[in-house]
C-alpha positions in Angstrom: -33.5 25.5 -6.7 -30.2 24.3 -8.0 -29.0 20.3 -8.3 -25.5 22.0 -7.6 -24.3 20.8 -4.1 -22.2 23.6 -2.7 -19.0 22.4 -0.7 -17.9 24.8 2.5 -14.9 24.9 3.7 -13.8 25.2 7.4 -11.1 28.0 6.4 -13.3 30.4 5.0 -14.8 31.0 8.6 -12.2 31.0 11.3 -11.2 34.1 13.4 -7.4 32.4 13.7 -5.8 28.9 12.8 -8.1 27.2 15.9 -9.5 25.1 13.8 -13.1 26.1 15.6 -15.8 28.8 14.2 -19.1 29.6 15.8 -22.0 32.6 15.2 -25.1 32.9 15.6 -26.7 32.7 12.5 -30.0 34.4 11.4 -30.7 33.9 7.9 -31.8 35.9 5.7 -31.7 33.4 2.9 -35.2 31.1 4.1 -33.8 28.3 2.4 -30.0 26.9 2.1 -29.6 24.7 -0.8 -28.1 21.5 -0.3 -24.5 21.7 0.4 -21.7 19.8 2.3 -18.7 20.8 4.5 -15.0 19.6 5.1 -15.8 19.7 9.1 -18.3 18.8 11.1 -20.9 21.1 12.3 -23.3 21.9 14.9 -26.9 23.3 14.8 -28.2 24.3 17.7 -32.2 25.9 17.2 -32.3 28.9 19.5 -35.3 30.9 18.4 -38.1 30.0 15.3 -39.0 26.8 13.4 -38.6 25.7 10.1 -36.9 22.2 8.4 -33.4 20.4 8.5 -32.6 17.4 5.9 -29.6 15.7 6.6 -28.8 13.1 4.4 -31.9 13.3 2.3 -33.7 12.9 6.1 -35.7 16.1 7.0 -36.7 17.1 10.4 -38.4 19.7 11.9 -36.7 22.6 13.4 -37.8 23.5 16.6 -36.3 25.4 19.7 -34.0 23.1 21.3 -32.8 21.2 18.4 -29.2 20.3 18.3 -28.1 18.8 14.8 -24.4 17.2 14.4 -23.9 17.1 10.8 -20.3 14.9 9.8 -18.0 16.0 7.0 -19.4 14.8 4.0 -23.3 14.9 5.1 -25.3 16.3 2.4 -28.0 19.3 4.6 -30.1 21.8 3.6 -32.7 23.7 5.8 -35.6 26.4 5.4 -36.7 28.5 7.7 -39.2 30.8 8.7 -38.8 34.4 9.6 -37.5 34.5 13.1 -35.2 31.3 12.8 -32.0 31.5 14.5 -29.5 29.1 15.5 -25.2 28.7 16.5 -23.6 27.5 13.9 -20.5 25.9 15.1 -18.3 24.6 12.7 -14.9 22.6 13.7 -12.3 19.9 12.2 -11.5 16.7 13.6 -7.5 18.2 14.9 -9.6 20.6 17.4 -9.6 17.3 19.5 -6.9 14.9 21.4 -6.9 11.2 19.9 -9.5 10.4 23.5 -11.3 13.1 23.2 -12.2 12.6 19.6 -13.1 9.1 20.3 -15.7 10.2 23.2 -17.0 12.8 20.6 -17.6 9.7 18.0 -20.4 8.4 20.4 -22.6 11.1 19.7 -22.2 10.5 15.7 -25.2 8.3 14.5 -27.0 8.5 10.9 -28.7 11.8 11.1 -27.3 13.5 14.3 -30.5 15.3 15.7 -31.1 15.6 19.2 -33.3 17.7 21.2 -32.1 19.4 24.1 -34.6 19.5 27.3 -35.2 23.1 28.4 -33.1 23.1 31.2 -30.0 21.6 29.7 -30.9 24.2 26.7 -31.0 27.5 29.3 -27.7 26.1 29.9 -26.0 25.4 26.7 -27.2 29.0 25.0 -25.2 31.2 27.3 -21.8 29.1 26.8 -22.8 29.5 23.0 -22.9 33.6 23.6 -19.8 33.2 25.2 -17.8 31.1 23.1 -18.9 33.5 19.7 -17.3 36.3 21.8 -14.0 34.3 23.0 -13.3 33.2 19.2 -13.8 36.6 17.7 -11.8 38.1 20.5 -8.2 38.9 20.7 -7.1 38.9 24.6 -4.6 36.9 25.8 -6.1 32.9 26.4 -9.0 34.0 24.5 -8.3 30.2 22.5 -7.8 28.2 25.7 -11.0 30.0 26.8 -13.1 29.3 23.7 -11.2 25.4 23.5 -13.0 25.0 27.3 -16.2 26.5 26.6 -16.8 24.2 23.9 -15.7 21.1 25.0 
């Protein structure tokens, strides 16, 4: 393990200039070393366990598990063979001025919440649909994928 704390930027993953990326991610790497972003991001569990640590605070991952990590919030995770989760990653311009502000009561210390199963049956389709609208190319595909996610 390295002290180095890698920095990601939102750029290097978007489909178009929608400031808004999202995959599902299934990592073959079991651990990702400490590293921060210029955007938020969103961690939603959808199959596996392992551990998140945001902000030096580590937490079980289990199904269900949605993490909101701020810019700037230091995160790593391991995992164990089977993890995978939607990785959404997004800047602070993807929302209006009110929007943003309703968004900024979900923001607390360490952002994990865990989804009951029935909101989480929900949620996991819109997340297979959004992936598909933001790597697509039809016409609206961004008003679609701007929608889905809020």
């Amino acid at each position: 393990m390295s002290d180095e704390i890698l920095f990601f930027e939102l750029k290097n993953f978007l489909y178009s200039d929608m400031p808004l990326a999202a995959w599902l991610e299934s990592p073959y790497l079991l651990y990702q070393q400490v590293h921060t972003h210029d955007c938020f991001e969103i961690l939603f569990v959808s199959s596996g366990t392992g551990w998140c640590a945001v902000n030096d605070l580590r937490f079980p991952m289990l199904v269900g598990d949605l993490y909101i990590i701020r810019p700037g919030d230091r995160h790593e995770f391991s995992g164990n063979l089977g993890l995978k989760f939607y990785n959404l990653m997004f800047s602070k311009d993807f929302f209006t001025e009110s929007e943003y502000k309703e968004f900024q009561t979900l923001l607390h210390e360490y952002g994990k919440f865990t989804i009951p199963n029935a909101a989480r049956e929900r949620i996991e389709p819109m997340l297979v649909e959004l992936t598909g609208e933001l790597k697509s190319s039809r016409p609206g595909h961004q008003v679609a994928a701007r929608a889905i996610f809020l």
